[in-house]
C-alpha positions as CSV (number, residue, x, y, z in Angstrom):
1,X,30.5,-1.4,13.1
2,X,32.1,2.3,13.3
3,X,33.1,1.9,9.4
4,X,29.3,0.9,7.9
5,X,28.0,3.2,9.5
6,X,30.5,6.0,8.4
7,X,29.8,4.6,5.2
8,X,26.0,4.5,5.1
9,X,26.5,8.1,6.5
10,X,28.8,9.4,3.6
11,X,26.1,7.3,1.2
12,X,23.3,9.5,2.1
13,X,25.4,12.8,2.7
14,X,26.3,12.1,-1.3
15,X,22.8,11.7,-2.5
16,X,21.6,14.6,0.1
17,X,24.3,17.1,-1.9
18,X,23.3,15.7,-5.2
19,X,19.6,16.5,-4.4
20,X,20.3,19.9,-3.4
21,X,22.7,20.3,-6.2
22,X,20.0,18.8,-8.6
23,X,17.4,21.5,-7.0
24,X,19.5,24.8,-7.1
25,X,21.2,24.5,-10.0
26,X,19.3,22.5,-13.1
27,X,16.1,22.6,-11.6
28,X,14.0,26.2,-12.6
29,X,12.8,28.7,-10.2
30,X,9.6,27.5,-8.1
31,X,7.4,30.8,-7.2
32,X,9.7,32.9,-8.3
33,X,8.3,36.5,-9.6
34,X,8.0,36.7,-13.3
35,X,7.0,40.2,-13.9
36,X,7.4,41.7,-17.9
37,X,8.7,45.1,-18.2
38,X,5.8,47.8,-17.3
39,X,5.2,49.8,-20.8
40,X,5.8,53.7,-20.3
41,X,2.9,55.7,-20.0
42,X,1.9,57.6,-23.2
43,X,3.3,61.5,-23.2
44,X,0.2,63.3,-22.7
45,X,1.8,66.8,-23.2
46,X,0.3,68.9,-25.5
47,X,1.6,69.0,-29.5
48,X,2.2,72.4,-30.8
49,X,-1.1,74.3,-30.8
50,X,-3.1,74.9,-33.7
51,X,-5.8,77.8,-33.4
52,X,-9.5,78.3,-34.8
53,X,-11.0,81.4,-36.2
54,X,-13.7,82.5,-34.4
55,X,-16.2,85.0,-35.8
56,X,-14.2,88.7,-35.7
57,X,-11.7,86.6,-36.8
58,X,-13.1,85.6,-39.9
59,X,-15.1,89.5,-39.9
60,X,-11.4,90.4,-39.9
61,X,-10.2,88.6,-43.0
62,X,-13.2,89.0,-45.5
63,X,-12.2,93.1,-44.7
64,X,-8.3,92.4,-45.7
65,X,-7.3,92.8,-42.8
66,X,-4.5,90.6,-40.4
67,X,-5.8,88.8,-37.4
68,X,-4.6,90.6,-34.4
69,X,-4.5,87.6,-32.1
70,X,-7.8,86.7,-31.1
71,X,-7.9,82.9,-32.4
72,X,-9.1,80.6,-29.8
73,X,-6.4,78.3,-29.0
74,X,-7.2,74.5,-28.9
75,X,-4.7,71.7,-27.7
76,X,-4.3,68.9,-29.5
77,X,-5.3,66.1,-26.6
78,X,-4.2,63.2,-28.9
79,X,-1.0,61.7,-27.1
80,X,2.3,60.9,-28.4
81,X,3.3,57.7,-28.4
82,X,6.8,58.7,-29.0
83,X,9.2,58.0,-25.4
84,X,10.4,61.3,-24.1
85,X,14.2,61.9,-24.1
86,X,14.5,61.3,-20.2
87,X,11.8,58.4,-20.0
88,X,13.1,54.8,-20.0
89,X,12.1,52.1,-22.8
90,X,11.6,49.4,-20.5
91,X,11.7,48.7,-16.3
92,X,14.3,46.8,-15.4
93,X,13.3,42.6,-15.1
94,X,11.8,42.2,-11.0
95,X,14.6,39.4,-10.0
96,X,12.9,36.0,-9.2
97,X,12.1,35.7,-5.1
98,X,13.4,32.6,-3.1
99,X,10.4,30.1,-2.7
100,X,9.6,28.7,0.4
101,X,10.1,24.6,0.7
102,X,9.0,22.3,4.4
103,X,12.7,23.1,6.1
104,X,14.0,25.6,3.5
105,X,13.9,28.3,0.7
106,X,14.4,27.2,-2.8
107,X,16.9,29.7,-4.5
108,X,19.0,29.0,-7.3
109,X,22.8,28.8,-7.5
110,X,25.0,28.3,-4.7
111,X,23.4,30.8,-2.2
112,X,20.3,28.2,-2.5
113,X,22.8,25.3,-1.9
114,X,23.9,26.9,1.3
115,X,20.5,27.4,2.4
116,X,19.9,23.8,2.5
117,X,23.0,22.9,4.3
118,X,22.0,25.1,6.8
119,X,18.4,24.1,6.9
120,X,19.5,20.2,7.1
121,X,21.8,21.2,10.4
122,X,18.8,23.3,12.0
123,X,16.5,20.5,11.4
124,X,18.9,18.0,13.4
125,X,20.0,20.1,15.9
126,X,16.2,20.7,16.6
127,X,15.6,16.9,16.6
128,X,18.6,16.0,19.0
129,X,17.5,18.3,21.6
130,X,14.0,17.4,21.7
131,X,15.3,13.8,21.7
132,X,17.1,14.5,25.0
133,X,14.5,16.2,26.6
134,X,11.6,14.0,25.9
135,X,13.4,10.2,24.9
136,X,10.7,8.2,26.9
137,X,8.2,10.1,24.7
138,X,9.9,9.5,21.6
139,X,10.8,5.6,22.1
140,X,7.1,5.1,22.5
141,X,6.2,6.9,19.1
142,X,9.0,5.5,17.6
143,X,7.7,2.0,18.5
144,X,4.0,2.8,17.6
145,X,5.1,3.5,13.8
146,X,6.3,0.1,13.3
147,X,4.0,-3.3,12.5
148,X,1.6,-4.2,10.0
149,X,1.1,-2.3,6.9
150,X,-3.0,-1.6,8.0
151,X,-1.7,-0.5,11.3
152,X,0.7,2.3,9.4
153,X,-2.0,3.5,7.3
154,X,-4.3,3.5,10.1
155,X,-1.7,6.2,11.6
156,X,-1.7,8.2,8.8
157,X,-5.2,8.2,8.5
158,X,-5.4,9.7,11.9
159,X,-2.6,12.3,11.6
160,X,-3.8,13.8,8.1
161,X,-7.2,13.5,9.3
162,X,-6.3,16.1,12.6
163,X,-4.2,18.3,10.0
164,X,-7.0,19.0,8.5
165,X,-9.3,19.5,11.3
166,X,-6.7,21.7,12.8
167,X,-6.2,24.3,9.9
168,X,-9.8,24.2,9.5
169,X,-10.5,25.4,12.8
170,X,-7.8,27.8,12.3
171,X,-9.8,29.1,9.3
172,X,-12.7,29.7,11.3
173,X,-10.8,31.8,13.9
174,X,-8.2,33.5,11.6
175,X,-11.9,34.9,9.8
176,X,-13.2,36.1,13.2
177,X,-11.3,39.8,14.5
178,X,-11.6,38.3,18.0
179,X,-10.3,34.4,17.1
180,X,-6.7,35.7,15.3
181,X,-4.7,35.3,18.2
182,X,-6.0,32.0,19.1
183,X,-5.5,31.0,15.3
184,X,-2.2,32.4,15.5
185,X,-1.7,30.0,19.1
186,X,-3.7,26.9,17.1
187,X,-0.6,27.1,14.2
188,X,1.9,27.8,16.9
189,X,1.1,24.6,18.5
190,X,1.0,22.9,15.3
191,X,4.2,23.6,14.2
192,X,5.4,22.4,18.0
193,X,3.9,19.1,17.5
194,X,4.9,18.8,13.9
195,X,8.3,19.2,15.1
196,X,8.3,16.4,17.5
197,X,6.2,14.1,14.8
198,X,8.9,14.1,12.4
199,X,11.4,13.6,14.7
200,X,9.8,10.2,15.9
201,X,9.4,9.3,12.0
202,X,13.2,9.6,11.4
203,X,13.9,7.7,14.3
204,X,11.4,5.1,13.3
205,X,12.8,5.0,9.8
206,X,16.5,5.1,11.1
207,X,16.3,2.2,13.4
208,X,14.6,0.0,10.1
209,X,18.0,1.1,8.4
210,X,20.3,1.3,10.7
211,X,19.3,-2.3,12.1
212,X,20.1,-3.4,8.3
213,X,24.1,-2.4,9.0
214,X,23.6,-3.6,12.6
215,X,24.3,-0.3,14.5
216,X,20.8,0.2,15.5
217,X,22.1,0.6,18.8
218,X,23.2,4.2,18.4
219,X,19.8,7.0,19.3
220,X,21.6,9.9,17.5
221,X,22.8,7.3,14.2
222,X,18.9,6.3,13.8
223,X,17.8,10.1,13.9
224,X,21.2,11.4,11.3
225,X,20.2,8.5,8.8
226,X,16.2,9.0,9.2
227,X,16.5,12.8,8.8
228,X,19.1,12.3,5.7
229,X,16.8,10.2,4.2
230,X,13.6,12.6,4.8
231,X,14.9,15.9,3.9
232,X,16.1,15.3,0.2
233,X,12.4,14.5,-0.6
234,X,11.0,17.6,1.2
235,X,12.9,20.2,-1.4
236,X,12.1,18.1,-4.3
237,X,9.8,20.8,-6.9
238,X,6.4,20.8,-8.3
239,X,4.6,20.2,-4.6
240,X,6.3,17.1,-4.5
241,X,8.9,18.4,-1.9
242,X,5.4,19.4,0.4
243,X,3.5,16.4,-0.8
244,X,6.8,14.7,1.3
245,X,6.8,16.3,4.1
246,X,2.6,16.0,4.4
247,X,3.1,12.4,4.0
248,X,6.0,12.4,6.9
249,X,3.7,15.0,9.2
250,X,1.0,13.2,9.1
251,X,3.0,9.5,10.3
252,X,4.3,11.7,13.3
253,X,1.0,13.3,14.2
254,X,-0.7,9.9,14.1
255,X,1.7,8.3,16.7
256,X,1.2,11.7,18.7
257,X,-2.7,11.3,19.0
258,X,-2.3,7.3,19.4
259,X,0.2,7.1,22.2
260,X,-1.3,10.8,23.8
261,X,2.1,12.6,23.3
262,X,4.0,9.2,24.0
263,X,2.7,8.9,27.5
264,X,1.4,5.0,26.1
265,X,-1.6,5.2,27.8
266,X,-5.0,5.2,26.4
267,X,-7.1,8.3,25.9
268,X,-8.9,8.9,29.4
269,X,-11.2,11.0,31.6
270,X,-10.7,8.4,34.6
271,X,-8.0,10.7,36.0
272,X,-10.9,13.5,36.8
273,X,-13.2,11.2,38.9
């Protein structure tokens, strides 16, 4: 049992390097700054000055005599287009900046490799200790993703649907000077309950693999093999990597809203009376 699942892990570890390989270094830059050079500015500084008789002037010369200076001098405002010996042809090209993906930055090379190894371990060490503090919580989301295909899409229904209403309201307070800090609390909260959404969806999706090999017996297994399947779609480019994640969010906020935060009861005001 120890050696298929070693083996489905090194299976998914392979394609997860070859993604992220794939992304960082054939794949081009997503968002990154594309600036042309800036032209100089045109020398404005004057040309040497030509001058303009005025009348003693020109009294001056139809007696034979030399002008003693009084020409009005005029500057030539026209500017040179020529560059100046100390000012630069072109600015130097703005280096493209890292673009942000669900669980990590998109940079190419391997800097941007390392930044999704790293970003694969966060997300799991995230999901393992929310597992172990809430695991009655999770088992009861976890179970609420499985059955009928209407019964899924009736989940994701429910979870895009309060994504929406969610940033909307946050909208409406971030445009308010009084409502930023509750904006502020509202995507806060979100990103709490996103957390905990996509954790039950890799557990969910692990256990339907897992069970495949036979060692769905093993919690941290089903949450390794779920996330190592989810995160190689999240930094895929073009929105697709987002369009992913959305798809994934909105499973786990679904079950959240369904099973009220895994308690498994119905939605009630009884309670109050």
């Amino acid at each position: 049992m120890r050696g298929r699942l070693f083996a489905l892990v090194g299976v998914l570890l392979v394609l997860n390097l070859a993604v992220m390989a794939l992304d960082v270094m054939l794949l081009p830059e997503q968002g990154g700054m594309q600036v042309a050079p800036v032209k100089p500015a045109p020398n404005l500084q004057a040309r040497p000055q030509r001058t303009t008789p005025n009348q003693l002037d020109q009294f001056l010369r139809g007696m034979g005599m030399r002008s003693i200076g009084t020409e009005r001098p005029q500057i030539d405002l026209r500017p040179d287009l020529r560059p100046g010996p100390s000012e630069p042809r072109s600015a130097p090209p703005v280096r493209p900046q890292p673009s942000l993906r669900p669980f990590s930055l998109h940079q190419a090379g391997l800097g941007g490799m390392f930044m999704h190894v790293v970003a694969l371990l966060a997300t799991f060490c995230v999901s393992v200790v929310l597992a172990y503090l809430m695991p009655n919580r999770l088992q009861v989301m976890r179970n609420m993703l499985g059955g009928s295909w209407p019964h899924k899409l009736r989940i994701f229904a429910i979870g895009a649907l309060s994504y929406l209403a969610t940033l909307l309201l946050a909208s409406l307070l971030a445009a308010l000077v009084s409502g930023l800090i509750y904006a502020v609390l509202a995507v806060a909260v979100l990103t709490g309950l996103t957390a905990l959404g996509i954790t039950s969806v890799a557990l969910a999706i692990g256990k339907w693999l897992t069970s495949r090999v036979g060692v769905s017996e093993m919690p941290i297994a089903q949450l390794l093999v779920g996330l190592m399947l989810i995160f190689p779609l999240t930094i895929l480019p073009y929105y697709l990597g987002w369009a992913a994640a959305g798809i994934a969010a909105s499973f786990g906020m679904g079950a959240i809203l369904l099973t009220r935060l895994g308690g498994g009861s119905p939605w009630s005001l009884e309670a109050l009376k």
